[in-house]
DRENMIKE-399070 format. One line per 10 residues: number of its first residue (from 1); for each residue x, z, y of C-alpha. Coordinates in Angstrom, 2 decimals, decimal comma, always signed. Each point is the difference from the previous one (the first is absolute). Example, Ala and Ser with C-alpha at 12.3 -4.5 7.8 and 13.67 -1.06 7.14 Angstrom:
BEGIN
1	+12,30:+7,80:-4,50 ~ +1,37:-0,66:+3,44
This chain:
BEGIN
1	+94,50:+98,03:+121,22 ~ +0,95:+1,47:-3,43 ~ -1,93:+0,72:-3,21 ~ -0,57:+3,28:+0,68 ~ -1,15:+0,23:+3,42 ~ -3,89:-0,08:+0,63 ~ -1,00:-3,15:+1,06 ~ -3,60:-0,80:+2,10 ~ -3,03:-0,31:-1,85 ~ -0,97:-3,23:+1,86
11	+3,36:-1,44:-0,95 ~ -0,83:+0,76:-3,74 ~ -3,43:-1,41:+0,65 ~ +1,10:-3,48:+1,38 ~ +2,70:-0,27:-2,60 ~ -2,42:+0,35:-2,89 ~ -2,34:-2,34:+1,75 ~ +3,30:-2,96:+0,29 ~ +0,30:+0,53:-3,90 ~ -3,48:-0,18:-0,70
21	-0,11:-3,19:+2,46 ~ +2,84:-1,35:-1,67 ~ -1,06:+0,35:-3,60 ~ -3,65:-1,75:+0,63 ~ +1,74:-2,71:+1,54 ~ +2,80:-0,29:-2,77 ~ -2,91:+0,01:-2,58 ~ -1,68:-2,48:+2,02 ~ +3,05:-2,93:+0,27 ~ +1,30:-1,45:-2,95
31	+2,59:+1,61:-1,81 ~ +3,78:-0,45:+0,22 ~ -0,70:-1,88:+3,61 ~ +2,42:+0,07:+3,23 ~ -2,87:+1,70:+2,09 ~ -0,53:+2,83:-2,65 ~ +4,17:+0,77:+0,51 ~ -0,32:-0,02:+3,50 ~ -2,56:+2,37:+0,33 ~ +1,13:+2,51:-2,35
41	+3,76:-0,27:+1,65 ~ -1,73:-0,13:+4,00 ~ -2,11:+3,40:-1,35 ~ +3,18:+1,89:-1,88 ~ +2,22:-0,76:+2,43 ~ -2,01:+1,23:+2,70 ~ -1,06:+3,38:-1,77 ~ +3,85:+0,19:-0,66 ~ +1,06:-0,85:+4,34 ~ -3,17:+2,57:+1,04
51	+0,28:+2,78:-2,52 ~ -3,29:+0,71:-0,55 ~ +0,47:+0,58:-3,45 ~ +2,80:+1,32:-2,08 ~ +2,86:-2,92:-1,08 ~ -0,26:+0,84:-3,48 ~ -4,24:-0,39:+0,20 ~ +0,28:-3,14:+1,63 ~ +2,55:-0,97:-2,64 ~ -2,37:+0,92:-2,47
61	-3,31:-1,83:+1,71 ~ +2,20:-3,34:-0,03 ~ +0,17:+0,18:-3,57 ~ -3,37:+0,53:-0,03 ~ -0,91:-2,50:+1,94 ~ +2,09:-2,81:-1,63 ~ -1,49:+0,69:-3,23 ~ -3,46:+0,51:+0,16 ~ +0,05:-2,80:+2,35 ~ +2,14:-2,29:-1,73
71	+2,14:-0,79:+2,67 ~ +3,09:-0,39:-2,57 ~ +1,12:+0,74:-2,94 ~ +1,06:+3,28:-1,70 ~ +3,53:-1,26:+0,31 ~ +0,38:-0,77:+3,67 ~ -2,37:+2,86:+1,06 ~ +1,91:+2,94:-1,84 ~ +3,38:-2,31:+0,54 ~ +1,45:+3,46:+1,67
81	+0,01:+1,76:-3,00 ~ +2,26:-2,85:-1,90 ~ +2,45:+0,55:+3,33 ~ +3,20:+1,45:-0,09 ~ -0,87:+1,12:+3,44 ~ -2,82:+2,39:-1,54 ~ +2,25:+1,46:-2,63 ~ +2,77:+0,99:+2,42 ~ -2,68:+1,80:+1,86 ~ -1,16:+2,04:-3,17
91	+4,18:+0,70:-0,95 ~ +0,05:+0,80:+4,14 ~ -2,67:+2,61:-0,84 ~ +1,71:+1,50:-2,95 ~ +3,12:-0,08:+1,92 ~ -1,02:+1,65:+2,73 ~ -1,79:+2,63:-1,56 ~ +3,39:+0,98:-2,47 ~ +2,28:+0,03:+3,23 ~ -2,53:+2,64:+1,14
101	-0,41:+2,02:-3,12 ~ +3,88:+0,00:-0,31 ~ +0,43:+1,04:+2,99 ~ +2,10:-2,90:+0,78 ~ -1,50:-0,65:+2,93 ~ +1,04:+3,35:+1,38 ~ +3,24:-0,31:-0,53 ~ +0,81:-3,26:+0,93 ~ -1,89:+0,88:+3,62 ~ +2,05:+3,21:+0,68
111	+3,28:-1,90:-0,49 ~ -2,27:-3,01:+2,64 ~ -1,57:+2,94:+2,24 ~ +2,92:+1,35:+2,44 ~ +1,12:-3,64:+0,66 ~ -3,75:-0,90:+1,41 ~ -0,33:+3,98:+1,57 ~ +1,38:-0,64:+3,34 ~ -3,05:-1,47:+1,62 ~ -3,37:-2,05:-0,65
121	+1,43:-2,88:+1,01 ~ +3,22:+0,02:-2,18 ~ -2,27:+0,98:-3,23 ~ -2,09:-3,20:+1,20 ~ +2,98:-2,42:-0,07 ~ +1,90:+2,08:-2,68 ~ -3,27:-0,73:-2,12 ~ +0,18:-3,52:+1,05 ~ +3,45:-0,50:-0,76 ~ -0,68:+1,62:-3,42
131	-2,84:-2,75:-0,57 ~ +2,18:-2,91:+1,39 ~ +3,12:+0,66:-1,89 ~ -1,71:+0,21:-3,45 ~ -1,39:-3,57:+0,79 ~ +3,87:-1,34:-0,39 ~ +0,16:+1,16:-3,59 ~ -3,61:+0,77:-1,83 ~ -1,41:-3,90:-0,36 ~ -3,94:+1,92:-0,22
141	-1,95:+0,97:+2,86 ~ -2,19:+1,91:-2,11 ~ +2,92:+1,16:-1,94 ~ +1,72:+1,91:+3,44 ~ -3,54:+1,36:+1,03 ~ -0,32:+1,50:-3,90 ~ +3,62:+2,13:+0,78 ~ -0,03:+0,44:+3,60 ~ -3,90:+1,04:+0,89 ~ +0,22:+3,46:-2,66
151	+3,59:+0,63:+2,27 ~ -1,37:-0,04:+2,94 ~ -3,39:+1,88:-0,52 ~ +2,63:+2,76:-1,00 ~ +2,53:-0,78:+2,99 ~ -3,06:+0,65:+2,81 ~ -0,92:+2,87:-1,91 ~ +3,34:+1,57:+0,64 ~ +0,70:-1,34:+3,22 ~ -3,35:+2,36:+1,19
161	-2,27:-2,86:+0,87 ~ -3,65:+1,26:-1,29 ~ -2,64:-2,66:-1,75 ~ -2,34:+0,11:+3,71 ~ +3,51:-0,94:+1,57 ~ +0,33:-3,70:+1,63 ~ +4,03:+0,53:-0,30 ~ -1,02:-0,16:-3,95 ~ -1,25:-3,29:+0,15 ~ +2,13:-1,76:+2,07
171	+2,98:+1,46:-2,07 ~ -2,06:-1,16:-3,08 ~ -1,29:-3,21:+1,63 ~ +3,99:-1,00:+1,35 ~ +1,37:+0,35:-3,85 ~ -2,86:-1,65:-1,52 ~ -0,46:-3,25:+2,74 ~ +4,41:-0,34:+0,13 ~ -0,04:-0,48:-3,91 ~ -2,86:-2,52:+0,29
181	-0,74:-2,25:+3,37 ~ +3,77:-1,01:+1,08 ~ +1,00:-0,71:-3,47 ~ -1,81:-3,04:+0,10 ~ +3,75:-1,51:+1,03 ~ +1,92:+1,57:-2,85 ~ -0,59:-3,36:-2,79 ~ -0,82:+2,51:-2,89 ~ -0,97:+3,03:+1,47 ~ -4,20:-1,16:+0,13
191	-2,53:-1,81:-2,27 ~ -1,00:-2,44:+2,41 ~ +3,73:-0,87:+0,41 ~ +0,52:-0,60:-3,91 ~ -3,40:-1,99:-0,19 ~ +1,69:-1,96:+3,07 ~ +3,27:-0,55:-1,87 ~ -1,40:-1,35:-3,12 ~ -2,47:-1,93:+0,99 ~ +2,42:-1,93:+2,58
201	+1,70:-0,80:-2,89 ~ -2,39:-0,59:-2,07 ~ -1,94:-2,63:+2,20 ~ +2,63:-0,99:+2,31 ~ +3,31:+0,22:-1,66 ~ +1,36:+2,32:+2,98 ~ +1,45:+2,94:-0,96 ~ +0,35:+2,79:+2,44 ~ +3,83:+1,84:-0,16 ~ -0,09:+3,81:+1,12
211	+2,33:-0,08:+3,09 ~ -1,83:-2,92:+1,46 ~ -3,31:+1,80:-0,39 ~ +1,32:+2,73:+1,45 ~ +1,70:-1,19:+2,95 ~ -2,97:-2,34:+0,94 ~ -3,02:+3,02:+0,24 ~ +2,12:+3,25:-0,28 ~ +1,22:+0,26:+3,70 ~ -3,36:-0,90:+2,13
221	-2,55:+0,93:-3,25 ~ +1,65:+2,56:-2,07 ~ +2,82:+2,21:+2,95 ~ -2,32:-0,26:+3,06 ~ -3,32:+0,43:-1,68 ~ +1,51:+3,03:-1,75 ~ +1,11:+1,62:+3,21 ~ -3,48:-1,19:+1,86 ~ -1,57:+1,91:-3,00 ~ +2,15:+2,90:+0,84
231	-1,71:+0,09:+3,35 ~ -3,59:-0,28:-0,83 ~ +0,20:+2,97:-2,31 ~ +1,75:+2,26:+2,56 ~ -2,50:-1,21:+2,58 ~ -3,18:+0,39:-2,19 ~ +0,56:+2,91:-2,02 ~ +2,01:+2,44:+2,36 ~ +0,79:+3,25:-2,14 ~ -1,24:+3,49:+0,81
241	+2,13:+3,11:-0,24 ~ +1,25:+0,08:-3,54 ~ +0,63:+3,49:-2,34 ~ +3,19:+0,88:-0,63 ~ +2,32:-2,34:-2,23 ~ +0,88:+1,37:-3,42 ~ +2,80:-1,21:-1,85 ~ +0,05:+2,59:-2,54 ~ -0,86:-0,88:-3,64 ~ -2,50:+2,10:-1,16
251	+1,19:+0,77:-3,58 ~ -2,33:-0,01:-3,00 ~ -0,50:+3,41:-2,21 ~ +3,28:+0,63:-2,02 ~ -2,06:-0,81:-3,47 ~ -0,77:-3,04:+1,29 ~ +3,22:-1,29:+1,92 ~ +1,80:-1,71:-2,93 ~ -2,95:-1,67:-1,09 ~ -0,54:-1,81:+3,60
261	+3,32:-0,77:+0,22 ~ -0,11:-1,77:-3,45 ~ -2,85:-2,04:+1,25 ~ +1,48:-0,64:+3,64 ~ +2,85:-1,14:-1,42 ~ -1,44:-2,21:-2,50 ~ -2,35:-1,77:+2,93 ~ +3,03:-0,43:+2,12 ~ +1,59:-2,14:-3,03 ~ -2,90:-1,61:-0,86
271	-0,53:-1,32:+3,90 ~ +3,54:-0,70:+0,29 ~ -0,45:-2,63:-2,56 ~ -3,19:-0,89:+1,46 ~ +1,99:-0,52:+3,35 ~ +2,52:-1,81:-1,49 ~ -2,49:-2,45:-1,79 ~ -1,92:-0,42:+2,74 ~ +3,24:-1,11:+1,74 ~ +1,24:-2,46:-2,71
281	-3,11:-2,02:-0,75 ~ +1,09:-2,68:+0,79 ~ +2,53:+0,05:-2,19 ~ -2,10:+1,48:-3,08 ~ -2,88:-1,50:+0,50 ~ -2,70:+3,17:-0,50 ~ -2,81:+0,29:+2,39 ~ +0,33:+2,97:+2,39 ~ -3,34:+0,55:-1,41 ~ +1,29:+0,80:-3,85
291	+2,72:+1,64:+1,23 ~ -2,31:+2,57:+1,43 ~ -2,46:+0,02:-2,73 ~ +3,84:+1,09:-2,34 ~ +0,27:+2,52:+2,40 ~ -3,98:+1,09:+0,09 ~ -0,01:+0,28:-3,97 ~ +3,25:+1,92:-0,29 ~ -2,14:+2,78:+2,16 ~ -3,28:-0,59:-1,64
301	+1,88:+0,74:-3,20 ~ -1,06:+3,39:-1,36 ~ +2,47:+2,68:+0,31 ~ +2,03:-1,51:+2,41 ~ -0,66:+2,65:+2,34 ~ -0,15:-2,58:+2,63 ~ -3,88:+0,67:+0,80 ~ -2,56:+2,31:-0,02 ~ -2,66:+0,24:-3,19 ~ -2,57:-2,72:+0,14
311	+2,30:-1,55:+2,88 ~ -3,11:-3,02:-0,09 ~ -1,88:+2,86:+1,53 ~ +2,17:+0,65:+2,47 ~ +0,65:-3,41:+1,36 ~ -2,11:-1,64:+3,06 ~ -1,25:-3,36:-1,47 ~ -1,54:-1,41:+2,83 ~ +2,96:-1,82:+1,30 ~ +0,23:-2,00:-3,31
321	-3,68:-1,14:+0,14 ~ +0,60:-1,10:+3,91 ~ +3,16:-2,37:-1,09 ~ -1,93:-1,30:-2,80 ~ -2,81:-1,22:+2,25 ~ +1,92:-1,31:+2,85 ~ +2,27:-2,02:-2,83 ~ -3,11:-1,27:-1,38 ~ -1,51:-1,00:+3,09 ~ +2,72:-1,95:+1,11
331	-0,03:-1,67:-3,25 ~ -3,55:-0,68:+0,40 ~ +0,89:-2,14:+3,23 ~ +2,55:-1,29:-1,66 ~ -1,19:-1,29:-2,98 ~ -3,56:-0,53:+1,59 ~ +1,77:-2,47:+2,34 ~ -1,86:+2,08:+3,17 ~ +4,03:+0,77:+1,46 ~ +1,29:-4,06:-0,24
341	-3,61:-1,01:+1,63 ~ +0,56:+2,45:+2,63 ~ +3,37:-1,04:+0,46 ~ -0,68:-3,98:+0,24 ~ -3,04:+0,82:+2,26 ~ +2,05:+1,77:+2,38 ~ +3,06:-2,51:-0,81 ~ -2,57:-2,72:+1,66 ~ -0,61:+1,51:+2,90 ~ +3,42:+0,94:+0,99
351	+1,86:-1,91:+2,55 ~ +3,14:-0,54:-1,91 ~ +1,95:-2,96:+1,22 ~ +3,94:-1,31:-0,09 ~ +1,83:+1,75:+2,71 ~ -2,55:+2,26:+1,11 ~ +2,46:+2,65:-1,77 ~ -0,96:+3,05:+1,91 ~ -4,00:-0,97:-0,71 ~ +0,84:-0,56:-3,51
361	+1,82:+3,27:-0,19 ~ -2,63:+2,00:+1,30 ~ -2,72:-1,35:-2,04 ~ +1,62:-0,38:-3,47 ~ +0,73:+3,87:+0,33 ~ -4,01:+0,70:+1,38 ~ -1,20:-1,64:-3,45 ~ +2,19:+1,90:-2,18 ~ -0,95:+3,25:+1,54 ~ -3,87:-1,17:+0,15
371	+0,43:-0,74:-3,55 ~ +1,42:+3,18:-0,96 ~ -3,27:+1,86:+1,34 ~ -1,46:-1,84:-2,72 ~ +2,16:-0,55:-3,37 ~ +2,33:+2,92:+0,88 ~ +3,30:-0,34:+0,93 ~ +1,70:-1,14:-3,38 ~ -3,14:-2,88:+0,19 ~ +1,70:-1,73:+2,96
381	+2,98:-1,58:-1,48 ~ -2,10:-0,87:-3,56 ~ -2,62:-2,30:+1,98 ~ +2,08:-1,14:+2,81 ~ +3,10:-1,21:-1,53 ~ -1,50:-2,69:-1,76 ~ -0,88:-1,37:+3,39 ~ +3,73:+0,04:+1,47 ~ +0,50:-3,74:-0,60 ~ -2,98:-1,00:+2,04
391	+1,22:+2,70:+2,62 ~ +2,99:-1,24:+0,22 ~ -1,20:-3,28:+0,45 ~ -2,60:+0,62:+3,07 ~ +2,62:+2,22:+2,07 ~ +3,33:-1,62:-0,72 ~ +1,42:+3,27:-1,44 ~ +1,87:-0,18:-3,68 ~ -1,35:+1,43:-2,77 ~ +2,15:+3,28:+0,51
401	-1,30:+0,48:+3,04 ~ -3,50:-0,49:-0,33 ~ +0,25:+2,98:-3,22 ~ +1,63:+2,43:+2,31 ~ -2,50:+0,07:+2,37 ~ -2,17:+1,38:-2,37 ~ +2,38:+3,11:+0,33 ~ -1,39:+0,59:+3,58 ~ -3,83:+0,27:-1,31 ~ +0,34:+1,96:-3,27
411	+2,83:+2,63:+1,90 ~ -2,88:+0,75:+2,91 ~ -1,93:+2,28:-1,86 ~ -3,60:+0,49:+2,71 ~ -1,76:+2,09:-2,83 ~ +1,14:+2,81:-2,76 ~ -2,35:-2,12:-2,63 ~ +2,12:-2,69:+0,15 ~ +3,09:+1,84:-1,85 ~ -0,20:+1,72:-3,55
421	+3,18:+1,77:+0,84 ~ -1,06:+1,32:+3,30 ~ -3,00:+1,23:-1,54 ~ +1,36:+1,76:-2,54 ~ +2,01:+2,24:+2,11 ~ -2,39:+0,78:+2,26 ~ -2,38:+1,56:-2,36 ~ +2,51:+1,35:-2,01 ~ +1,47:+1,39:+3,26 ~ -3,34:+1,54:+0,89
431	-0,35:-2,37:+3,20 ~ -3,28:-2,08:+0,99 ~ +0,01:-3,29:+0,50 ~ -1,07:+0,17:+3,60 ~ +2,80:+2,27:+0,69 ~ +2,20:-3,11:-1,47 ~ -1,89:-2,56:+2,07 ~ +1,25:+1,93:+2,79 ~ +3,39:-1,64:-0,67 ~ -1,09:-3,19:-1,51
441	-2,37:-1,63:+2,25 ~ +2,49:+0,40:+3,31 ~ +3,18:-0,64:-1,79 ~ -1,81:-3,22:-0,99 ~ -0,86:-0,66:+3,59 ~ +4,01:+0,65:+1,28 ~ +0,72:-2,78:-3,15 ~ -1,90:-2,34:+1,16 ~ +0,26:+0,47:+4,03 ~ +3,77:+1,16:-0,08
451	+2,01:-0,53:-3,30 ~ -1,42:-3,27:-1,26 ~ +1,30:-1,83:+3,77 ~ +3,61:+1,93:-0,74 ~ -0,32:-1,37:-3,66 ~ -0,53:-3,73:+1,12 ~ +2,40:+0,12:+2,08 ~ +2,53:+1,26:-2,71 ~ -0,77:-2,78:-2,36 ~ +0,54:-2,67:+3,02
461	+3,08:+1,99:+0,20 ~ +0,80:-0,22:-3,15 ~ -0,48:-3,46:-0,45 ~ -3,22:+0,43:-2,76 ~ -2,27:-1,88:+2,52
């Protein structure tokens, strides 16, 4: 359900009673305690999973909470605004708002349009493709949903598919989703990957090489789960009739014409660096984030023509204040220690043993996922690394091993919360979160029941267990 949708008044009720429950009992234990981060993560993330209440409120009554109850510092509970995560949301935002008021946008979807015009289901996996491909060479999830969401709101537009129309979301949904859940396999193409990466090497002394990474998930995790994805959309959201296509470039007023190509022009350079930058980090170094923020302040700047007066105005906030929140609660369960005693809990009751290799397959990659619901995805690999010794130990596996089964959990996404990225592009998109759940929750269910089995057998295949 999105912001702007009217929600039930008994649902508003009960959700004001949970935060008033939660704040007498936060005032009641004592401060800075493993009980006080459990509750306020157990009541966020459920107001987040229902959506009861707007992300960005809920964002905002976690705040709340954690410092009027002194559940942690100002540090870890407003960590989300010291993430680079955050700021590439806000230079998304900017972004996205001078590729419309260029009319960018426009004009890169009439060149897209007549390729994706023969048919629902070609604009579907044409939009998929789209999403895919840009995984290969733009290192930032967040970073491909900033360029390609503005496109395609402009590319359904002019393929005729009306804001009521279900064809609109799935088209939306397919682009969004194929830049985000299979590209969990491609080593730098997600957060949770990097945070994998560097902490293997910083605790274990493994470091993970891009063609091995890719060969090991991308087949089973990242190639079938794409196509699978591919299915689900066409199957829940089946288009209605359509307008007519246009292809035709509307053309602005003749006064005005040299002026908009100025400023088209000039975006087009500026994200062509901004591509290209995005593509070379590793070599340079920058943060995806700063790179953005470059871009965000060359279009902030006044006169550039690149926005419209008082762009601030102009620009939805809400997604910021969402990312913010969910970075800051999973650094609450971080640094609160609530995600490693969940972890070791569940670690204990497991029935991991040497040569059980299928068992120990199957529930290394349930306590990943289970632990995602909790610290968000980019959480898993920061509090279960550290554990991969002991792991490795108990079921026999190496060290490598025992890290890359963490790829299973955090790449099975079960809820939109869980994923910054995903949420991003759904609001920014104009889509609810139920209407993403619709693809979540049973692609999650063909992981587990379908594509993990394939993917154990690949790594027996591939001699990795």
């Amino acid at each position: 359900m999105d912001d702007t949708s009217p929600r039930p008044a008994w649902r508003q009720t009960l959700s004001l009673i949970a935060v008033a429950a939660t704040l007498a009992l936060l005032l009641y234990l004592p401060d800075a305690s493993l009980t006080q981060a459990g509750t306020v993560v157990v009541l966020c993330i459920g107001l987040w999973a229902t959506g009861w209440l707007p992300p960005w409120l809920t964002a905002l009554i976690f705040f709340t909470l954690c410092m009027v109850g002194g559940v942690a510092p100002a540090s870890v509970a407003f960590a989300g605004f010291a993430s680079a995560a955050t700021w590439l949301v806000f230079s998304g935002l900017v972004i996205g708002t001078a590729i419309n008021h260029t009319g960018l946008g426009k004009r890169v979807a009439a060149a897209v349009a007549p390729m994706l015009a023969s048919g629902y289901a070609s604009a579907v996996l044409g939009a998929g493709l789209l999403g895919l491909a840009a995984s290969f060479f733009m290192p930032s999830a967040m970073g491909r949903i900033v360029l390609l969401v503005p496109i395609m709101l402009t590319l359904v537009a002019r393929l005729g598919y009306a804001e009521d129309n279900p064809g609109r979301h799935g088209i939306l949904l397919s682009a969004i989703m194929s830049t985000f859940l299979p590209t969990f396999t491609i080593l730098p193409a997600n957060v949770p990957n990097n945070v994998l990466m560097g902490a293997s090497e910083a605790v274990l002394g493994v470091s993970l090489h891009y063609g091995d990474y890719l060969l090991l998930h991308f087949p089973i995790l990242g190639l079938l789960k794409w196509l699978a994805l591919m299915g689900l959309i066409l199957w829940q959201f089946r288009a209605t009739p359509a307008a007519p296509a246009t292809f035709e470039e509307q053309r602005p007023p003749a006064g005005r014409a040299s002026m908009m190509i100025g400023a088209l022009l000039s975006l087009a350079v500026l994200l062509s660096l901004a591509v290209l930058l995005w593509m070379s980090d590793g070599w340079h170094g920058i943060s995806p984030a700063w790179v953005g923020m470059l871009v965000a302040l060359a279009c902030l700047f006044p006169g550039s023509g690149l926005l419209p007066a008082r762009p601030l105005t102009q620009i939805n906030l809400e997604p910021l204040i969402y990312v913010a929140g969910i970075v800051s609660l999973g650094a609450l369960a971080h640094e609160s220690g609530l995600g490693e005693a969940i972890a070791e809990r569940l670690l204990a009751l497991l029935p991991l043993a040497h040569g059980a290799d299928a068992g120990n397959f199957a529930w290394l990659a349930l306590i990943a996922t289970a632990l995602g619901m909790v610290v968000t995805l980019p959480g898993v690999p920061a509090v279960l690394t550290p554990m991969a010794p002991q792991l490795a130990e108990v079921t026999g596996w190496s060290p490598y091993a025992v890290v890359m089964s963490q790829v299973l959990g955090f790449s099975t996404v079960i809820l939109p919360y869980q994923s910054p990225p995903l949420i991003v592009g759904l609001l920014t998109a104009g889509l609810t979160l139920r209407q993403a759940t619709r693809i979540t929750l049973p692609l999650a269910v063909i992981t587990l029941l379908l594509l993990w089995p394939l993917d154990y057998f690949w790594w027996q295949w591939l001699g990795v267990i």
